[in-house]
Each structure stands twice: as structure tokens, then as C-alpha cells.
N, CA, C and O of each residue as an XYZ file, in Angstrom:
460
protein
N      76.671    113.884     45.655
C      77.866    113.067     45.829
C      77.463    111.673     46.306
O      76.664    111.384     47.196
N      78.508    110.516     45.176
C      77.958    109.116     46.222
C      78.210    109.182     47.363
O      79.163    109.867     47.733
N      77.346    108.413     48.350
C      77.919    107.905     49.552
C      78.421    106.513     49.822
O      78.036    105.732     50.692
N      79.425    106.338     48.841
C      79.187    104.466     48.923
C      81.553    104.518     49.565
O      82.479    105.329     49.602
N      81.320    103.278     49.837
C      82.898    102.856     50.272
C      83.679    103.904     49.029
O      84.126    105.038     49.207
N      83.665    103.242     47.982
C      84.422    103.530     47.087
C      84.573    104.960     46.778
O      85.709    105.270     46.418
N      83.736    105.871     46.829
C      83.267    106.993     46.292
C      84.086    107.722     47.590
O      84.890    108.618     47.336
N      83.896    107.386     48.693
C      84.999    107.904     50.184
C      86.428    107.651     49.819
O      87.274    108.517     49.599
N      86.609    106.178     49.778
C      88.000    106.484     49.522
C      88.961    107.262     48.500
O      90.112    107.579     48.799
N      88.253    107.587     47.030
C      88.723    107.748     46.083
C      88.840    109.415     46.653
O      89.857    110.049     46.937
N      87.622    109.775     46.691
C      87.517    111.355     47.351
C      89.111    111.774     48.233
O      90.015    112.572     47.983
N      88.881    110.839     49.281
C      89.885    111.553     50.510
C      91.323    111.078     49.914
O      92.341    111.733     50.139
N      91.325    110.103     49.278
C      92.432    109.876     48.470
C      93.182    110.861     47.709
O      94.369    111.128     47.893
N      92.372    111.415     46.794
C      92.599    112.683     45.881
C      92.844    113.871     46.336
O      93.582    114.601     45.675
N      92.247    114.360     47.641
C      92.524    115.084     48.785
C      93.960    115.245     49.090
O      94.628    116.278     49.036
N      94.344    113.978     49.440
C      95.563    113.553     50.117
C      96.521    114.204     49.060
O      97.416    114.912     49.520
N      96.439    114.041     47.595
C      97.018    114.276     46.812
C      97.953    112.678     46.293
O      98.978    112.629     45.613
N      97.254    111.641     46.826
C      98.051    110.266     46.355
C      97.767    109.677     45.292
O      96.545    109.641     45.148
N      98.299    109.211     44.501
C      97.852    107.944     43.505
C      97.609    106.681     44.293
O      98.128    106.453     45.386
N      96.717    105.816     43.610
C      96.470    104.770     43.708
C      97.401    103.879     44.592
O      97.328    103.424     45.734
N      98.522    103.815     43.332
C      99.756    103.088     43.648
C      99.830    103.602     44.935
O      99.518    102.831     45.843
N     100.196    104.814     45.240
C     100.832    105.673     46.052
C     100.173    104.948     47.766
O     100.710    104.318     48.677
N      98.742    105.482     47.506
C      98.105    104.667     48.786
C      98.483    103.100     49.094
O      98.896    102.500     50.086
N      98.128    102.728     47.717
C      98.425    100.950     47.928
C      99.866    101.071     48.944
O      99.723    100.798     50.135
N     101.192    101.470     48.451
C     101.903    101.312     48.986
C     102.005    101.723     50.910
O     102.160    100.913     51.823
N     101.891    102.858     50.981
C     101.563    103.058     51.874
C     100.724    102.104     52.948
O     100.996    101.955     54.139
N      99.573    101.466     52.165
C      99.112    100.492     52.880
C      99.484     99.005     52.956
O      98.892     98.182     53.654
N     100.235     98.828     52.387
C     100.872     97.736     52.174
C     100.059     96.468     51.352
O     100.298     95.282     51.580
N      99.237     96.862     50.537
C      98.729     96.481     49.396
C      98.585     96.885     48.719
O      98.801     98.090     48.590
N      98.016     95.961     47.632
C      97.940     95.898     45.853
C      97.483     97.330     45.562
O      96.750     97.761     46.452
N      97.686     98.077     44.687
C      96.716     98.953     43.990
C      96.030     98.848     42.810
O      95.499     99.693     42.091
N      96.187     97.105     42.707
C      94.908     96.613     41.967
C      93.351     96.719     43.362
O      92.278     97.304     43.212
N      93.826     95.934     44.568
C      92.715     96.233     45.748
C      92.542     97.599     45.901
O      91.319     97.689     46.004
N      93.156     99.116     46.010
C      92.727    100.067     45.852
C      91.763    100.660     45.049
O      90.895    101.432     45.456
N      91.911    100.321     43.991
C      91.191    100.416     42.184
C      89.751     99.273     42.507
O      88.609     99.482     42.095
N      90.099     98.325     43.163
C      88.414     97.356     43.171
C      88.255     98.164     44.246
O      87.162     98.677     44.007
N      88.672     98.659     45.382
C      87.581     99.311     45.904
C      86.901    100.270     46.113
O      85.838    100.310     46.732
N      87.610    101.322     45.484
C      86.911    102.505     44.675
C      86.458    102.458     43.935
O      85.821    103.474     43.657
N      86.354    101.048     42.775
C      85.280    101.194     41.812
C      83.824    100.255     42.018
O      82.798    100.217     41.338
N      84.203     99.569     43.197
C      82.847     98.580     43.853
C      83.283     97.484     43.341
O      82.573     96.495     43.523
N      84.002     97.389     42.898
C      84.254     95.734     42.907
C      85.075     94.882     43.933
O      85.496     93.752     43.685
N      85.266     95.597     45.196
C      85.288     94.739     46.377
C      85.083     95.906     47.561
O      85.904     96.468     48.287
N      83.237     96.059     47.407
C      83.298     96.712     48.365
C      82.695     95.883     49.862
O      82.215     96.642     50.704
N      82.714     94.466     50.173
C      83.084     93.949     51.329
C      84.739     93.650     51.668
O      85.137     92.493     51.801
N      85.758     94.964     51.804
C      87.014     94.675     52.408
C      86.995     94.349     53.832
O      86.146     94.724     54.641
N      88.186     93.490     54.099
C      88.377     93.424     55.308
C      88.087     94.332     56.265
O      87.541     95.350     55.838
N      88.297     94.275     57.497
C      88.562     95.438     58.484
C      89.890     96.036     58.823
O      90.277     97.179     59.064
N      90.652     94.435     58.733
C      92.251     95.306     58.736
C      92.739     96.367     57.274
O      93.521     97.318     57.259
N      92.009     95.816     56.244
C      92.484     96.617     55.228
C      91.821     98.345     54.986
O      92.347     99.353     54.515
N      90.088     98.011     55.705
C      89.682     99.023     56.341
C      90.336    100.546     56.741
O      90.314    101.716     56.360
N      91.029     99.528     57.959
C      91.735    100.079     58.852
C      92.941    100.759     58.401
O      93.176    101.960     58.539
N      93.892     99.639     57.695
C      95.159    100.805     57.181
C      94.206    101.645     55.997
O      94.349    102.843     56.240
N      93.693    101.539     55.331
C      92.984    102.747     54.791
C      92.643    104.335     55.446
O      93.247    105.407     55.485
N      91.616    103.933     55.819
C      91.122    104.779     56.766
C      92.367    105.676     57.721
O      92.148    106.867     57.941
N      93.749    104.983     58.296
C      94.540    105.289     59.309
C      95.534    106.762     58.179
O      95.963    107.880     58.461
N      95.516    106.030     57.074
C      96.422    106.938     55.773
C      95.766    107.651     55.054
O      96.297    108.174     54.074
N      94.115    107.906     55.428
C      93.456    108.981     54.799
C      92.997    109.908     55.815
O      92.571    111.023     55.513
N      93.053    109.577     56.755
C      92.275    110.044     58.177
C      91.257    110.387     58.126
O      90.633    111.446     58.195
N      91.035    109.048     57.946
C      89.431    108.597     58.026
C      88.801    108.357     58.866
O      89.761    107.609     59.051
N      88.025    108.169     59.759
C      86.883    107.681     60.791
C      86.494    106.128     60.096
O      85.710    105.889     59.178
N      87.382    105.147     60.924
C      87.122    103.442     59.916
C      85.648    103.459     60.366
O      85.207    102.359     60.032
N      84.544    104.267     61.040
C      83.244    103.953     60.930
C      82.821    104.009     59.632
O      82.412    103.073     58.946
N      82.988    105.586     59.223
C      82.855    105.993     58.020
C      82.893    105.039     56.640
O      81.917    104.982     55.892
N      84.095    104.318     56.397
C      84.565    103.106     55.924
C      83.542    102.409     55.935
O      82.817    102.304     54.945
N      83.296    101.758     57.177
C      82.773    100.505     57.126
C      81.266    100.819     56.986
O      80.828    100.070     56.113
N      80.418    101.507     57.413
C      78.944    101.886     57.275
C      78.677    103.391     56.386
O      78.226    104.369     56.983
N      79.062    103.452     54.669
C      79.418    104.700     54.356
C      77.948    105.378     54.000
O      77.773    106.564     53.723
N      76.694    104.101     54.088
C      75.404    104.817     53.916
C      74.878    105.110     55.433
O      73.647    105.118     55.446
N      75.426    105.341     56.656
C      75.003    105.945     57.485
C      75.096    107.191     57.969
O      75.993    107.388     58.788
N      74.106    108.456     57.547
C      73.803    109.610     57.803
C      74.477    110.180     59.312
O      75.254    111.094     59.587
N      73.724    109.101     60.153
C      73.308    109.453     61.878
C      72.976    108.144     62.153
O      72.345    107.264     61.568
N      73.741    108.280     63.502
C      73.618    106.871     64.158
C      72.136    105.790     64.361
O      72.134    104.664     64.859
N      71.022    106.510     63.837
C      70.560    105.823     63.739
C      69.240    106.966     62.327
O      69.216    108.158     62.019
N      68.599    106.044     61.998
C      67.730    106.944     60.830
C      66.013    105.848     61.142
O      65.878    104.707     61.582
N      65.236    106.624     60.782
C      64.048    105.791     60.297
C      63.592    105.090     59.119
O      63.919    105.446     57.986
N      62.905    104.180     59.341
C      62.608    103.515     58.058
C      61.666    102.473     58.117
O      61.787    101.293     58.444
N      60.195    103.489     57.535
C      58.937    103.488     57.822
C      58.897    103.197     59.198
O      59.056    104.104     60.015
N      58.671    101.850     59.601
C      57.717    101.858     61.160
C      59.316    101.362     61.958
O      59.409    101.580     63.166
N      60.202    100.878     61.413
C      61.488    100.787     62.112
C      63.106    101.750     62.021
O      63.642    102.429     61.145
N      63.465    101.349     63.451
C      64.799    102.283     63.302
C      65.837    100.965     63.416
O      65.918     99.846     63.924
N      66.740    102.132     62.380
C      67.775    101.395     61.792
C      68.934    101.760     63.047
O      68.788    102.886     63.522
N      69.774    101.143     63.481
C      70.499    101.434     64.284
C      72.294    100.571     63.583
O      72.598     99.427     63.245
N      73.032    101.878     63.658
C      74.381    101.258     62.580
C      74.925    100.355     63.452
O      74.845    100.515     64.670
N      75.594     99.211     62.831
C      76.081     97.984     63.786
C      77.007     98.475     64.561
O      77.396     99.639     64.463
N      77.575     97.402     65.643
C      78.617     97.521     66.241
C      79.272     97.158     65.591
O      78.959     96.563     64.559
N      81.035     97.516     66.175
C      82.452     96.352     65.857
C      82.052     95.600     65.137
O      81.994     95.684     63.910
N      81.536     94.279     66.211
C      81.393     93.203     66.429
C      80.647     92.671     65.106
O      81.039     91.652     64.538
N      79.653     93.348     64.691
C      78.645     93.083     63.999
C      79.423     93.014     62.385
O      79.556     92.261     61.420
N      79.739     94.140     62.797
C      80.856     94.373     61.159
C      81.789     93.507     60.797
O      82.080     93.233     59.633
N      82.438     92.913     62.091
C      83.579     91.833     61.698
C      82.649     90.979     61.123
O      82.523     90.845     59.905
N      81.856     90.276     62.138
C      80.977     89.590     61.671
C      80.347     89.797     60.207
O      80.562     88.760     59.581
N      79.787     90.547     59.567
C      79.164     90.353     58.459
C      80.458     90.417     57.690
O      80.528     89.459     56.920
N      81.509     91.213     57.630
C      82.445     90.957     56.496
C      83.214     89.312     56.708
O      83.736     88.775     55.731
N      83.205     88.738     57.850
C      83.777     87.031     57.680
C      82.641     86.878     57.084
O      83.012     86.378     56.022
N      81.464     86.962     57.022
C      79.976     86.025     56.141
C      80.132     86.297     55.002
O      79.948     85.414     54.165
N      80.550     87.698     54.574
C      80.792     88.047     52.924
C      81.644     87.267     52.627
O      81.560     86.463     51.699
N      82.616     87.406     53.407
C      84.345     86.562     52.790
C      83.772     85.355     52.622
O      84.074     84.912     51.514
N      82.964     84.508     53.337
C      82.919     83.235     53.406
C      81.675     82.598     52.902
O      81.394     81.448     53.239
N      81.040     83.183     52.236
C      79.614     83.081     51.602
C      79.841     81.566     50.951
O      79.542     80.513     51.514
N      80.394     81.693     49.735
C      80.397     81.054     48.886
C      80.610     79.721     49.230
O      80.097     78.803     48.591
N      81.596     79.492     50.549
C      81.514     78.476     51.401
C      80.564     77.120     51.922
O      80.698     75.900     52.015
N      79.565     78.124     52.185
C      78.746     77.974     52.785
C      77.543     77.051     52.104
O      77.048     77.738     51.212
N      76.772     75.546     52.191
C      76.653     74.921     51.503
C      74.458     75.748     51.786
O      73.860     76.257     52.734
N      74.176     75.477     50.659
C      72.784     75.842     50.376
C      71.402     75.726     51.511
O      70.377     76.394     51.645
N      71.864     74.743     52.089
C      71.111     74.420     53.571
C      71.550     75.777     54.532
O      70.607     76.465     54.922
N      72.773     76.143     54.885
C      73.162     76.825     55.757
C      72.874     78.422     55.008
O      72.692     79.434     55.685
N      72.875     78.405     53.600
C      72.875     79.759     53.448
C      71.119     79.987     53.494
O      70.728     81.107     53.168
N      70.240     79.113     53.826
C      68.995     79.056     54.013
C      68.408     79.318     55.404
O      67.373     79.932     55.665
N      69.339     78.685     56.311
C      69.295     78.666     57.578
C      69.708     80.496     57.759
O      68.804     81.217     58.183
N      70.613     80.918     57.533
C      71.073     82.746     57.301
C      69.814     83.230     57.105
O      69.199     83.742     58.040
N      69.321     83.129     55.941
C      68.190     83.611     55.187
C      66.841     83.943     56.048
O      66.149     84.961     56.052
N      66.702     82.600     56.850
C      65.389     82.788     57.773
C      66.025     83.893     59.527
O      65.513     84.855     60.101
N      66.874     83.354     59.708
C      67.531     84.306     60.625
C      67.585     85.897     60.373
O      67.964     86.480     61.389
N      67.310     86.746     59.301
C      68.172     87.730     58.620
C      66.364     88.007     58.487
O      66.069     89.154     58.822
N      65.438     87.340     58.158
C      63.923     87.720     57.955
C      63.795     88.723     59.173
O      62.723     89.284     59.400
């Protein structure tokens, strides 16, 4: 089974016994945004949208937001991976949202930070 965003929501979705639409509404969005994010084409969503997700599938919004994390933390080779905080998550989804923004100097300046 995937473990990716999309592949969770669609799962617990179908569970639920909802359509698309059905969730969208419930969440008070599109079920065109339902459909991109079960199929990966927007799998940096918000956190609030996260959130009503997750709240109408009864989901764990960790789950959501870090869906390749096994165990709170895993190895990998000589380092451990440790899953972000909150904080960290808001944070990287405003950097996704706002990438494109971001002029070539600064997304360079990211780049060496992120090494």
C-alpha cells in the first residue's frame, strides 16, 4: 500500500463511505482540491485544509502531514531522521506555497541552509 498524502486520504475517505464531492463539502472546499490531493497534484496542502480533512476522516493531522513517517524517528545510514514539529510543518508548507516567490538569490540562500 502507498504511503503518500493522497493514497491516506482517498483510503479513509472510501472507508467513510464519502464521495469526493461529499468530503469536499463537508470540508468546505472544492472537490476539485480533494481529487488534486489524492491524486498528488497538490500534495503540499495547507494545514488548515489538513486539518478539516483529517477532523472528517478521523485522522491523526500528523499522519496527514508526515505520511512517509513509520516511527517517530527512523535511521538513515549514519543519521536519524527525526519527524518535524508543528512549527516546522507550518513552516515548510508557507515555503512550498511561496516558492515561486522567491527571487533566485534567496532560493540559493535556502539551498545552502537545507545542505
Amino acid at each position: 500500500m502507498e504511503n503518500t498524502l493522497g493514497s491516506i486520504v482517498r483510503t479513509a475517505r472510501k472507508e467513510k463511505g464519502f464521495t469526493q464531492g461529499q468530503l469536499a463539502k463537508l470540508c468546505g472546499l472544492s472537490k476539485a482540491t480533494i481529487g488534486n490531493i489524492e491524486t498528488g497534484r497538490n500534495p503540499n496542502s495547507s494545514v488548515a485544509t489538513l486539518e478539516l480533512i483529517s477532523k472528517h476522516l478521523d485522522l491523526d493531522i500528523k499522519k496527514l502531514q508526515n505520511p512517509c513517517a513509520v516511527t517517530n524517528e527512523s535511521a538513515c545510514g549514519d543519521k536519524t531522521i527525526t519527524s518535524p514539529s508543528q512549527n516546522d510543518l507550518e513552516l515548510i508548507s508557507l515555503l512550498c506555497n511561496n516558492i515561486s516567490k522567491l527571487s533566485e538569490k534567496e532560493k540559493s540562500i535556502i539551498r545552502l541552509l537545507l545542505e
